[in-house]
Backbone as numpy.savetxt, mean C-alpha at the origin, in Angstrom:
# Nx Ny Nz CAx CAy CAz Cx Cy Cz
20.02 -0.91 -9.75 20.16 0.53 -9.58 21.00 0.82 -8.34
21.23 2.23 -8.49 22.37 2.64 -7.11 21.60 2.55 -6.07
20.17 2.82 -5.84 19.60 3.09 -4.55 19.26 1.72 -3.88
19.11 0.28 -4.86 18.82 -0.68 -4.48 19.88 -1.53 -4.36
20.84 -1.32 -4.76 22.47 -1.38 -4.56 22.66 -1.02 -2.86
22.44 -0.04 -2.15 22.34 0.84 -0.99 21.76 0.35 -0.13
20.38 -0.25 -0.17 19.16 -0.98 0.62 19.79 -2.02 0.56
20.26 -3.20 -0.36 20.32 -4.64 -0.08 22.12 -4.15 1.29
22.63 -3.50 0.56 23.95 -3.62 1.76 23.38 -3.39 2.80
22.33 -2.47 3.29 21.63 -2.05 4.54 21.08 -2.84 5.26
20.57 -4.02 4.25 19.66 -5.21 4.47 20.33 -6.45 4.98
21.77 -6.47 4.52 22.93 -7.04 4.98 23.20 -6.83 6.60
23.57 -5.31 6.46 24.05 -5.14 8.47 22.69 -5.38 9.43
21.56 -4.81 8.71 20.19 -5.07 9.43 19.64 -6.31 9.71
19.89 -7.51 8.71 18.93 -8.50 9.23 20.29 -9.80 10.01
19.70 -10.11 10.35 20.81 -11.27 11.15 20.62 -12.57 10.07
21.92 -12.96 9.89 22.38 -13.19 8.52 22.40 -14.94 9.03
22.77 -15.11 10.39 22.56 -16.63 11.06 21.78 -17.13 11.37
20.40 -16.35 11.19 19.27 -16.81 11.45 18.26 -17.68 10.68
18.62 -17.54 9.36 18.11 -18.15 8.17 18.73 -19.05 7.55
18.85 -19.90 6.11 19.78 -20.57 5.14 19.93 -19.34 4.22
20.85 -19.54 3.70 21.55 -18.34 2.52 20.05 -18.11 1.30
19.52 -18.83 1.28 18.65 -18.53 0.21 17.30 -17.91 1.10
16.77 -17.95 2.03 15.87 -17.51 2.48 16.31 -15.89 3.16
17.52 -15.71 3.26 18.14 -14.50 3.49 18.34 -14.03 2.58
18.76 -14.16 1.11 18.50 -13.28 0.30 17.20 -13.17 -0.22
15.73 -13.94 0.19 14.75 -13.20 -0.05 14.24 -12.25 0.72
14.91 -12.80 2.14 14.58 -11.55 3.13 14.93 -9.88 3.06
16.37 -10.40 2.57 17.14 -9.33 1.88 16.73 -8.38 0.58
15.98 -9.07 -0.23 15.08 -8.76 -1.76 13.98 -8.04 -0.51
13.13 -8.60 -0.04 11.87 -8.14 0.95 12.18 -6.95 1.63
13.37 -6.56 2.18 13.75 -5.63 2.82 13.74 -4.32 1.73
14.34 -4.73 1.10 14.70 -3.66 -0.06 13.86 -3.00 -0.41
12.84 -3.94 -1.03 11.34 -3.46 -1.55 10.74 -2.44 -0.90
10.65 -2.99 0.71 9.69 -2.40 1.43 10.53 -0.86 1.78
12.17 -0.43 1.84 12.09 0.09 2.47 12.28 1.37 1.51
12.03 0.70 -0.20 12.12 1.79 -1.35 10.20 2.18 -0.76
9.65 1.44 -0.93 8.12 1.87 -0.95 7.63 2.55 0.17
8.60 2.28 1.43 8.39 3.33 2.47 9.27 5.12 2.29
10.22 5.01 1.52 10.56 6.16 1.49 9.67 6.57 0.40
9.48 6.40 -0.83 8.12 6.37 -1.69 7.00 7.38 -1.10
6.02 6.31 -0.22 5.00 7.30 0.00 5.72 8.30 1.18
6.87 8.23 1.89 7.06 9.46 2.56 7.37 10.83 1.91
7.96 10.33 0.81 8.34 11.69 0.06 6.86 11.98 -0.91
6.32 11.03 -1.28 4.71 11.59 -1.44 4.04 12.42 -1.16
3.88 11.67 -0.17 2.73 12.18 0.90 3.66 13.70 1.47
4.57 13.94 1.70 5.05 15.10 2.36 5.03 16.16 1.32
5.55 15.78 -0.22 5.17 17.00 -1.09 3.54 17.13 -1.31
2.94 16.14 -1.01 1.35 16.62 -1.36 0.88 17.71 -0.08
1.04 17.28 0.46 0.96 18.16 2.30 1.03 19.62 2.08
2.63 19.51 1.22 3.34 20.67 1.54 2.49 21.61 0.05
1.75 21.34 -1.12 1.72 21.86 -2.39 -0.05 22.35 -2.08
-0.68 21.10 -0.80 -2.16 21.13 -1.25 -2.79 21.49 0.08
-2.29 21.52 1.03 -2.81 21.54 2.09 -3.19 23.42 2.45
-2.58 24.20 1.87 -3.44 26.02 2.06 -4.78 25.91 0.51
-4.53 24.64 0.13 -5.60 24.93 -1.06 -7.31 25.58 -0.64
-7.97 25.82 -0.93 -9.10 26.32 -0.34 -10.54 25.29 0.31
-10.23 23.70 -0.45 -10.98 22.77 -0.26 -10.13 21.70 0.33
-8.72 21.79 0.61 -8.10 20.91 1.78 -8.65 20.79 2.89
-9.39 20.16 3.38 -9.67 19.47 5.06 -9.08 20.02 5.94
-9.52 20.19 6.78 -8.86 20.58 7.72 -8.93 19.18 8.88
-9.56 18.42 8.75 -8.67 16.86 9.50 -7.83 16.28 8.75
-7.37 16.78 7.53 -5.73 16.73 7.45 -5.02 17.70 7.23
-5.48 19.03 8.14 -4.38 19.53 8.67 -4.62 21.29 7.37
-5.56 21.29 6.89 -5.58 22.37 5.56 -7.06 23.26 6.78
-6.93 24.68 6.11 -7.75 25.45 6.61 -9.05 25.44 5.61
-9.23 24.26 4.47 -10.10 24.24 3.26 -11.59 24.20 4.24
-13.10 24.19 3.14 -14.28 23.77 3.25 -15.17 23.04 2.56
-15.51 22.34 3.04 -16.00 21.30 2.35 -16.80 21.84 1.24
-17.35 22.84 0.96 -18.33 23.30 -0.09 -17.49 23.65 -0.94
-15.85 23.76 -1.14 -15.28 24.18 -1.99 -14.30 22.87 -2.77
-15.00 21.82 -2.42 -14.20 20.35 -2.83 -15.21 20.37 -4.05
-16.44 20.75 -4.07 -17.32 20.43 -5.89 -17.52 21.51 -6.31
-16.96 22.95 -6.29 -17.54 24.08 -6.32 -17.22 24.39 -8.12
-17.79 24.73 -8.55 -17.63 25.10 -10.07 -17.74 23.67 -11.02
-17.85 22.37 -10.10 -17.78 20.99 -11.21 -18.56 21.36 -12.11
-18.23 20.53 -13.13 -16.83 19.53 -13.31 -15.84 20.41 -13.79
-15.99 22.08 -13.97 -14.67 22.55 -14.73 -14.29 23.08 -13.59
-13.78 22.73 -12.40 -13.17 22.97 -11.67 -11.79 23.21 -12.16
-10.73 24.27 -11.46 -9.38 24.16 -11.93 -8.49 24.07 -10.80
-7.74 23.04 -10.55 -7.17 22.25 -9.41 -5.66 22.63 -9.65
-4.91 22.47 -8.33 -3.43 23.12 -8.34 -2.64 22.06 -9.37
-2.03 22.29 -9.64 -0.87 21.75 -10.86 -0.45 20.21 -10.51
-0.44 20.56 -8.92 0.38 18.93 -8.47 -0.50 17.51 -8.57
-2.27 18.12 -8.16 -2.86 17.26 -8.48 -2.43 16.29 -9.23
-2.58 16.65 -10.18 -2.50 16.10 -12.06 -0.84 15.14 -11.23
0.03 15.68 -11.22 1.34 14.78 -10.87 0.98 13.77 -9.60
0.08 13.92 -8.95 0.31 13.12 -7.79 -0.26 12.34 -8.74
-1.57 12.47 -9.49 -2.21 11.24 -10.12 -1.56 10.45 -10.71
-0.65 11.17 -11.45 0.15 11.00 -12.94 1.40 9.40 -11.95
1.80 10.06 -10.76 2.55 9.33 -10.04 2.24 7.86 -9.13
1.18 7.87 -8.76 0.22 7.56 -8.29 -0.13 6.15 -9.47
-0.77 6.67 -10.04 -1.30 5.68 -11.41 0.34 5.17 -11.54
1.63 5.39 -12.02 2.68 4.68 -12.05 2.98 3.49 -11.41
3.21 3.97 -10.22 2.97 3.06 -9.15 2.18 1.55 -9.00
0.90 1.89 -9.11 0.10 1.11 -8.69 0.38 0.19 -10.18
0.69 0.72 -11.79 0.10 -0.38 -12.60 1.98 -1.32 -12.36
2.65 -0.55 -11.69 3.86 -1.28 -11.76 3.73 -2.14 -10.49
3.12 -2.23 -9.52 2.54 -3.11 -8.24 1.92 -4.52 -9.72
0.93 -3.27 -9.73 -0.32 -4.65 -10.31 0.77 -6.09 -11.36
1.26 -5.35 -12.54 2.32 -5.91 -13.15 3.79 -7.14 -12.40
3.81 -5.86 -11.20 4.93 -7.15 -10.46 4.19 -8.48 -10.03
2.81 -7.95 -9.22 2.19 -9.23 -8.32 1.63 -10.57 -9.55
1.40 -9.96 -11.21 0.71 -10.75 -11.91 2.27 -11.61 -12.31
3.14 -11.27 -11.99 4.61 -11.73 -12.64 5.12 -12.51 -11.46
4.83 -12.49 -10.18 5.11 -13.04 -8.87 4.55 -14.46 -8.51
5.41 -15.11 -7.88 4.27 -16.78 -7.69 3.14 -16.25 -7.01
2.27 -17.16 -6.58 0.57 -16.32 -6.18 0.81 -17.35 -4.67
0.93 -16.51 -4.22 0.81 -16.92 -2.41 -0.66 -16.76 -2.22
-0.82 -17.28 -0.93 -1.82 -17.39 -0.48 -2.99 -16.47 -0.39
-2.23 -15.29 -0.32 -3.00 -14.50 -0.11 -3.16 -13.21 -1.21
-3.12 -14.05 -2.77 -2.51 -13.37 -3.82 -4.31 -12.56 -4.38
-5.35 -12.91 -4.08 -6.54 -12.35 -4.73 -6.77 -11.11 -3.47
-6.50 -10.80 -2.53 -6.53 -10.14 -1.71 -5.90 -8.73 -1.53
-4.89 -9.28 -1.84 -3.57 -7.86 -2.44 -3.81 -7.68 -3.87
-5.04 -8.33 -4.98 -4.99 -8.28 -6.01 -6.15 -7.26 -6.14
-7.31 -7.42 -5.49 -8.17 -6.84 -5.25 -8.29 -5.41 -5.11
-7.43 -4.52 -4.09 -7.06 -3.51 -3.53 -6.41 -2.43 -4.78
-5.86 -3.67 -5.23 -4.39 -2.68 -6.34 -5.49 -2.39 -7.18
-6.29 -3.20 -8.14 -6.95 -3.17 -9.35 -8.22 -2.10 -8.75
-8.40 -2.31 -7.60 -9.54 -1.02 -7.53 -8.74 0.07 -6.91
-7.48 0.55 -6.75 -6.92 1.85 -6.54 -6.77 2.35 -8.45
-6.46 1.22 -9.44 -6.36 1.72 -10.20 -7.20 2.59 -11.14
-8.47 1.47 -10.46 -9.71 1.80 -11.58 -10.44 3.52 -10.68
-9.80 3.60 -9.58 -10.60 4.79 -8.86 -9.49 5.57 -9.78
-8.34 5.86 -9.58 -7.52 6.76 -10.37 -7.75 7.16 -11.50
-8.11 5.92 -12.27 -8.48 6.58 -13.60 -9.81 7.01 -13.79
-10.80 6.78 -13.30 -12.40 7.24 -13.33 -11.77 8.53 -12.58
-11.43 8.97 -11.53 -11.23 10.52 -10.98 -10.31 11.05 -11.63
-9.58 11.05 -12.37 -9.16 11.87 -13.37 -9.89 11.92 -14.61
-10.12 10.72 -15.15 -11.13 11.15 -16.62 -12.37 11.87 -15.96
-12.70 11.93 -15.35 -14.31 12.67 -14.59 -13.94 13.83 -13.97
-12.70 14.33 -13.96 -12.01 15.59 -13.05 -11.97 15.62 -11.60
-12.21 14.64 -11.15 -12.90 14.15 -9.46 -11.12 14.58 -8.77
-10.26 15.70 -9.11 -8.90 15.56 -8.32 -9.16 16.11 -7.40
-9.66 17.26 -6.62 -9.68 17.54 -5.36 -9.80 16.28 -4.64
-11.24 15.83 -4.65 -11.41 14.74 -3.76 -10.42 13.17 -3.78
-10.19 13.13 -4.89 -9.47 12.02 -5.47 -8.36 12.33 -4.99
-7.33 13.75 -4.53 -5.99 14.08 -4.28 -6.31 13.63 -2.44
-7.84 13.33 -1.98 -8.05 13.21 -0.24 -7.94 12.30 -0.40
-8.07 11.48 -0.92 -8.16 9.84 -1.20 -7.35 9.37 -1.08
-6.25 10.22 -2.04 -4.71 9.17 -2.12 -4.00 9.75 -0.78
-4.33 10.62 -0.37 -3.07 11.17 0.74 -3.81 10.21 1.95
-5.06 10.06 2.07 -5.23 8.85 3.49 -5.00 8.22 3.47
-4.61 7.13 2.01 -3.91 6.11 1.94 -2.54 6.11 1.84
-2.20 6.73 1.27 -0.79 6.88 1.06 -0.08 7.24 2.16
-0.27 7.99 3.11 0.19 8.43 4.36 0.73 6.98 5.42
-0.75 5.90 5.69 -0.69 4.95 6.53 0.24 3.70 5.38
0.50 4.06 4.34 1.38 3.23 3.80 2.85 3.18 4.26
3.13 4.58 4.89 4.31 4.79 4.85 4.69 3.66 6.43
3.92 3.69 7.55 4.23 2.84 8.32 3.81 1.71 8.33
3.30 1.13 7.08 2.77 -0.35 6.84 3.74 -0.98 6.15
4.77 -0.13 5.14 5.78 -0.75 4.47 7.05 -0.73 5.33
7.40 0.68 6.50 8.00 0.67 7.37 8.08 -0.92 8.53
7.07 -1.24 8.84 6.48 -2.54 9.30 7.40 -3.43 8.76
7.12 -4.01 7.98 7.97 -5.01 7.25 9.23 -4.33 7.11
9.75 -3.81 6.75 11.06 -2.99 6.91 11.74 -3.69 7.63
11.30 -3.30 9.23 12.12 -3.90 10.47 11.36 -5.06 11.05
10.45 -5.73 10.71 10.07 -7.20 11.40 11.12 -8.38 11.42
11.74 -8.05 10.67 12.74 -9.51 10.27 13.95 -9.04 11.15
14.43 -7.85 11.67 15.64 -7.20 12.56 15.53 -7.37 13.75
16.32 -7.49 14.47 16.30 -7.22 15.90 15.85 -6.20 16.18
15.13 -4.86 15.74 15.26 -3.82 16.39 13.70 -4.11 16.78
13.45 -4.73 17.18 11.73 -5.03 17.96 11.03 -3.83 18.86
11.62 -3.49 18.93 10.98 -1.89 19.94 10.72 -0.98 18.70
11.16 -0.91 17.36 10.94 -0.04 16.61 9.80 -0.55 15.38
9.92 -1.79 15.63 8.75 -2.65 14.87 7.56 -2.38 15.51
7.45 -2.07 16.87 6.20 -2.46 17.50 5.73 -0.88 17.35
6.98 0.04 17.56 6.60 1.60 17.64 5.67 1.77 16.02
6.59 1.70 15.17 5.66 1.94 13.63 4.25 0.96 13.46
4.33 -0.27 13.99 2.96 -1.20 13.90 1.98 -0.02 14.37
2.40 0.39 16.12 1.56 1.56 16.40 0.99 2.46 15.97
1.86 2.83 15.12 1.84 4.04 14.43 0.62 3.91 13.23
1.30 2.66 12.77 0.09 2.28 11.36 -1.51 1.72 12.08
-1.75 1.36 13.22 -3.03 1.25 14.02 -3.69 2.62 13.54
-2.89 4.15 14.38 -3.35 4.85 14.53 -3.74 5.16 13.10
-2.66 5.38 12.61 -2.95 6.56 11.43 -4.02 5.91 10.44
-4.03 4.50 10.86 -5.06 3.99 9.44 -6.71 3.97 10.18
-6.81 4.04 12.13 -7.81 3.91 12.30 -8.60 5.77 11.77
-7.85 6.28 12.05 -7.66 7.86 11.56 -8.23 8.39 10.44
-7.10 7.94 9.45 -6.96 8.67 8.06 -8.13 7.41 7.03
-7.95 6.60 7.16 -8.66 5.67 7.11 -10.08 5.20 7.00
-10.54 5.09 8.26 -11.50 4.71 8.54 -12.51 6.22 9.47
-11.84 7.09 9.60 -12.47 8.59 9.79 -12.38 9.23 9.02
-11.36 10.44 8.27 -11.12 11.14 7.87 -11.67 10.44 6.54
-11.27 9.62 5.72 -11.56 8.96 4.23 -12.91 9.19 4.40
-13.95 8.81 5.00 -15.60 8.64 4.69 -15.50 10.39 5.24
-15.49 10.87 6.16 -15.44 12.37 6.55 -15.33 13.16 5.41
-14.25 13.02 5.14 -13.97 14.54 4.24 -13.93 13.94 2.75
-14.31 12.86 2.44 -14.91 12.51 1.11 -15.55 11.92 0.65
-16.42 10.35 1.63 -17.45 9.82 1.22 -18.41 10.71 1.29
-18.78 11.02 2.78 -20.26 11.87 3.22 -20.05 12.92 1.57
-19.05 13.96 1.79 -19.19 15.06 0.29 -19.70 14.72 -0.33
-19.24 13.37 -1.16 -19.51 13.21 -2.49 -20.99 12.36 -2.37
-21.39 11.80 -1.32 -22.94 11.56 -1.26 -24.13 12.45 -1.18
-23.42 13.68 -0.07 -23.95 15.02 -0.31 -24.59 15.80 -1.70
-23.30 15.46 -2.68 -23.58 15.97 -3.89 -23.68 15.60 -4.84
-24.33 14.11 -4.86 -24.55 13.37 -5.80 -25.70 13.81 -6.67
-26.56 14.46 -6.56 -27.81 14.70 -7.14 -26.95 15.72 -8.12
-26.47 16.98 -7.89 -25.86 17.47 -8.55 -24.73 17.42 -9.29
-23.93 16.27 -9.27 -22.82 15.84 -9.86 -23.56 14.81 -11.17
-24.52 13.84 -10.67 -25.12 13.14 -11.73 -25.88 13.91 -12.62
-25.90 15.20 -13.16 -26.86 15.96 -14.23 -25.54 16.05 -14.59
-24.24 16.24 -14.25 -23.37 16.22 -15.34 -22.39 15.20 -15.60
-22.73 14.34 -14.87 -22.04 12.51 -15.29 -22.51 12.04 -15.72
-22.58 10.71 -16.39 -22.92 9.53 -16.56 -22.93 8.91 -15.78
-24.72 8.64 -15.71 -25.20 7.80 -14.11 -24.67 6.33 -14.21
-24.18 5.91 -15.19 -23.49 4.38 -14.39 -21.90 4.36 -14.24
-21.16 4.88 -14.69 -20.28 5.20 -14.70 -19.96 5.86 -13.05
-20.93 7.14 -12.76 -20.94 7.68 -11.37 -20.89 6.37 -10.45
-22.42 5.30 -10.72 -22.45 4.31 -9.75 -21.25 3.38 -9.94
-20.50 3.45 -10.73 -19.19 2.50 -10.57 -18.30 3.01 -9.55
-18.24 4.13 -10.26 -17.38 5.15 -9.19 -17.62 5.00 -7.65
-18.55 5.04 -7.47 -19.29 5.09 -5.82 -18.82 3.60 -5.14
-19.49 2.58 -6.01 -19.38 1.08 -5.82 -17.69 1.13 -5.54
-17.28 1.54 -6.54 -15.32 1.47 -5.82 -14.98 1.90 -4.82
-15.27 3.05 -4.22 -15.14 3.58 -3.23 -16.04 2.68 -2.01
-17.09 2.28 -1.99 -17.11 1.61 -1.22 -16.49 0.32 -0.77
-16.26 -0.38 -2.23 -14.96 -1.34 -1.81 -14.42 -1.23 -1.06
-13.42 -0.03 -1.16 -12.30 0.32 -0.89 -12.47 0.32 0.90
-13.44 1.21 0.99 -13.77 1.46 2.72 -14.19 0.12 3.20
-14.51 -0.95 2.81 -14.81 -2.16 3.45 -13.84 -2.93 3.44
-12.29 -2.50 2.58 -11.54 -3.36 2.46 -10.40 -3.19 3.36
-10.82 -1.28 4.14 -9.75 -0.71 5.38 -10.20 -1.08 6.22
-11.53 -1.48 6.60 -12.53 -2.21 7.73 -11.47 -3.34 7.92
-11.39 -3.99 6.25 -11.49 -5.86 6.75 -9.50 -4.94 7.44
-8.69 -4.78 7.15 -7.31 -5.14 6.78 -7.32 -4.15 8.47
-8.13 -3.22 8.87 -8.15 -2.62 10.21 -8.13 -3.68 11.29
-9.40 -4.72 10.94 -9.63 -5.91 11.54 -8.09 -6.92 11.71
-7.96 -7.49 10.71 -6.47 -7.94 10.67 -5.27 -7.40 11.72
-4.85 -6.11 11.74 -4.23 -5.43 12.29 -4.26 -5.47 13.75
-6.19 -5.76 14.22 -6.17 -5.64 15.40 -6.05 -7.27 16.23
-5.69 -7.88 15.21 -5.68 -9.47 15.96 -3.96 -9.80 15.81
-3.34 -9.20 14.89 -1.77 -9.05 15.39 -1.36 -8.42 16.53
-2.33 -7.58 16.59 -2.06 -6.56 18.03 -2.22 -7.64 19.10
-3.54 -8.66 19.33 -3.71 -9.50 20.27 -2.61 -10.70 19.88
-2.36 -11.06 18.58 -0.82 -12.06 18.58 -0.06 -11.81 19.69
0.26 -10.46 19.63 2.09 -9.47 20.02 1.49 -9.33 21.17
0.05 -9.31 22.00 0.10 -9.15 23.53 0.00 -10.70 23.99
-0.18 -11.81 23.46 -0.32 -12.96 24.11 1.16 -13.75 24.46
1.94 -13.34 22.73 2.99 -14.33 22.13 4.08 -13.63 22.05
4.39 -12.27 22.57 5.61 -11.58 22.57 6.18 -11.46 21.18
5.22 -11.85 20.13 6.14 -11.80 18.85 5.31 -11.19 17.68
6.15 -10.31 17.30 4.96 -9.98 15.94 5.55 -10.35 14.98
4.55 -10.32 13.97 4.12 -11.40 12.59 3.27 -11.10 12.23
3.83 -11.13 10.58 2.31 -10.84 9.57 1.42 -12.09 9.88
0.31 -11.76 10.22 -0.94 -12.87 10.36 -1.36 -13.30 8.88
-1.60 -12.18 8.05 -2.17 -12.07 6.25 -1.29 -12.41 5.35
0.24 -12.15 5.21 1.32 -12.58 4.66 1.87 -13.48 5.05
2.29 -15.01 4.74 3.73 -14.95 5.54 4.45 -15.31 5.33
5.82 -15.09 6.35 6.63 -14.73 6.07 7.39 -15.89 5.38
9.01 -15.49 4.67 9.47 -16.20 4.11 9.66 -17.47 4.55
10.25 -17.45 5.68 10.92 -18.37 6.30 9.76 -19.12 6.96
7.83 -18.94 6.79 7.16 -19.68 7.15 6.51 -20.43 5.44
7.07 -20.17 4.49 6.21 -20.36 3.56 6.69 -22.19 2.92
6.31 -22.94 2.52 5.76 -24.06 1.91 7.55 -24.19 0.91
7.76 -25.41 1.42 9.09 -25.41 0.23 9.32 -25.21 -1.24
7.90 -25.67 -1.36 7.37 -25.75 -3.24 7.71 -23.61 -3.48
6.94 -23.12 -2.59 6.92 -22.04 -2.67 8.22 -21.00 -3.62
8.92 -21.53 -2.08 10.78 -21.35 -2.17 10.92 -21.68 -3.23
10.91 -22.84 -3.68 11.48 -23.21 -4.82 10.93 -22.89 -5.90
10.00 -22.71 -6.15 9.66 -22.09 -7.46 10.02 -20.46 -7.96
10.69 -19.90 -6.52 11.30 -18.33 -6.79 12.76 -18.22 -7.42
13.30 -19.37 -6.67 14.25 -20.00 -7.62 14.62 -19.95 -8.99
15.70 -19.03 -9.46 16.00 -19.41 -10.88 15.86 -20.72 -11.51
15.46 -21.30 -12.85 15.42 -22.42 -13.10 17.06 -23.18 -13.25
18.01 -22.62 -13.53 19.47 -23.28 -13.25 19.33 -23.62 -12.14
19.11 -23.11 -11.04 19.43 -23.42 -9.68 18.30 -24.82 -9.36
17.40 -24.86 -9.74 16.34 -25.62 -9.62 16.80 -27.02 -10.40
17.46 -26.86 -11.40 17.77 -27.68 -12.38 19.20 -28.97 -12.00
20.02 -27.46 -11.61 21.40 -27.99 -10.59 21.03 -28.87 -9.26
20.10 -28.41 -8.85 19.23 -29.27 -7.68 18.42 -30.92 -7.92
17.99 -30.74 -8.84 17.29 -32.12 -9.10 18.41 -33.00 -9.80
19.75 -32.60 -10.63 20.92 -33.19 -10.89 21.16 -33.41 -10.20
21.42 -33.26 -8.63 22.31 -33.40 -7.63 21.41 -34.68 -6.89
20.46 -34.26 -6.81 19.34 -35.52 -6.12 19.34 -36.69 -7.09
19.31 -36.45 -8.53 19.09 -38.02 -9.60 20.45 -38.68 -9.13
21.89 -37.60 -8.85 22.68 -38.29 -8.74 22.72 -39.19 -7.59
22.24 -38.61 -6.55 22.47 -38.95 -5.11 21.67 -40.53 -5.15
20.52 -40.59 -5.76 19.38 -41.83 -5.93 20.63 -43.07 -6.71
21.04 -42.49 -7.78 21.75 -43.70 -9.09 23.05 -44.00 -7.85
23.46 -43.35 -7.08 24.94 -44.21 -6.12 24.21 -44.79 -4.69
């Protein structure tokens, strides 16, 4: 496509091209791309949700809406929610089954049940809060996450560049906003609610179905705990070792040769072991 056409040339002047072998630079180069479509992604997200939901009457006001909390279940389940809802979901759910789809199509790194985990329960919350009408709360959900995405994919963006002062600024950035939106605001303005009003939400749910629902959501908050945790021992990496680095990922140029090579087209792989039978027979 044109826009990924745009990113890899960007990815070209941005990453230092002598620092790697030609093949580990164009995955760096593929890596760059990705991250810096998925960072403009949730920015333009997250900024039309802001801008469509935030005077709604049950928007939070710790993110920034004059809403009240008594008006996030008010009329359930036939609640009638602003228009965008339904699209953020609609967008939202896209997303994630095209994540889930790439990572099941991707070699499985190390840390492949981990990032597998996260995706498959954003999906299964999406679709239980829309078939159950749960979008108010479900539209708080995605914007706390979706928000601290934008400087987590930013992150990787510029780790591999020289621009190290701007790596460390967005790392910052994603500390805050995820200890924040995250790990405050997420249980704030929608766990406590929806525990609040569970007695009255279950006369018109299906009580196991509800407890699935709940059980996901708690996942989810133990899984911003663990990945908060993570975050804060890169922070002690980058004050000991002057260098930051994914601790949970890594990076290309640290990964296992088998690795490399199995990302490898099979011609290229093929042209390679010809070249070695030959090198053995002279």
């Amino acid at each position: 496509s044109v826009g990924r056409r745009l990113l890899q040339s960007l990815a070209e002047k941005m990453l230092p091209r002598d620092r790697w072998a030609h093949q580990v630079f164009a995955l760096k180069q593929r890596r760059f791309s990705e991250m810096a479509f998925k960072s403009i992604y949730f920015l333009s997200l997250t900024f039309a949700a802001f801008f469509y939901l935030h005077s709604e009457s049950w928007w939070p006001k710790l993110l920034g809406g004059r809403g009240d909390e008594s008006e996030l279940f008010k009329d359930y389940p036939n609640q009638e929610s602003h228009p965008f809802t339904h699209i953020y979901f609609y967008i939202s759910a896209g997303y994630h089954v095209a994540c889930f789809i790439s990572l099941l199509l991707s070699p499985k790194l190390p840390d492949f049940y981990e990032t597998l985990l996260p995706c498959v329960c954003a999906m299964l919350l999406i679709f239980f809060s829309y078939q159950g009408n749960f979008l108010r709360v479900g539209s708080i959900i995605l914007f706390c996450h979706d928000f601290c995405d934008i400087f987590s994919c930013g992150c990787k963006v510029f780790v591999d560049t020289r621009h190290k002062v701007v790596t460390f600024f967005l790392f910052a950035c994603l500390v805050v906003s995820w200890g924040y939106l995250r790990l405050f605001a997420f249980p704030v303005a929608a766990l406590f609610p929806i525990f609040k009003n569970v007695k009255s939400m279950k006369a018109t749910a299906d009580g196991e179905d509800w407890g699935f629902f709940v059980c996901l959501l708690l996942t989810l908050f133990v899984m911003n705990i663990y990945w908060f945790g993570l975050m804060l021992k890169m922070c002690m990496h980058f004050c000991t070792s002057g260098q930051m680095s994914d601790l949970h990922s890594p990076t290309v140029s640290e990964e296992e040769p088998s690795v490399v090579e199995r990302r490898r087209s099979p011609r290229m792989a093929q042209a390679s072991t010809s070249k070695s039978d030959s090198k053995k027979r002279h």
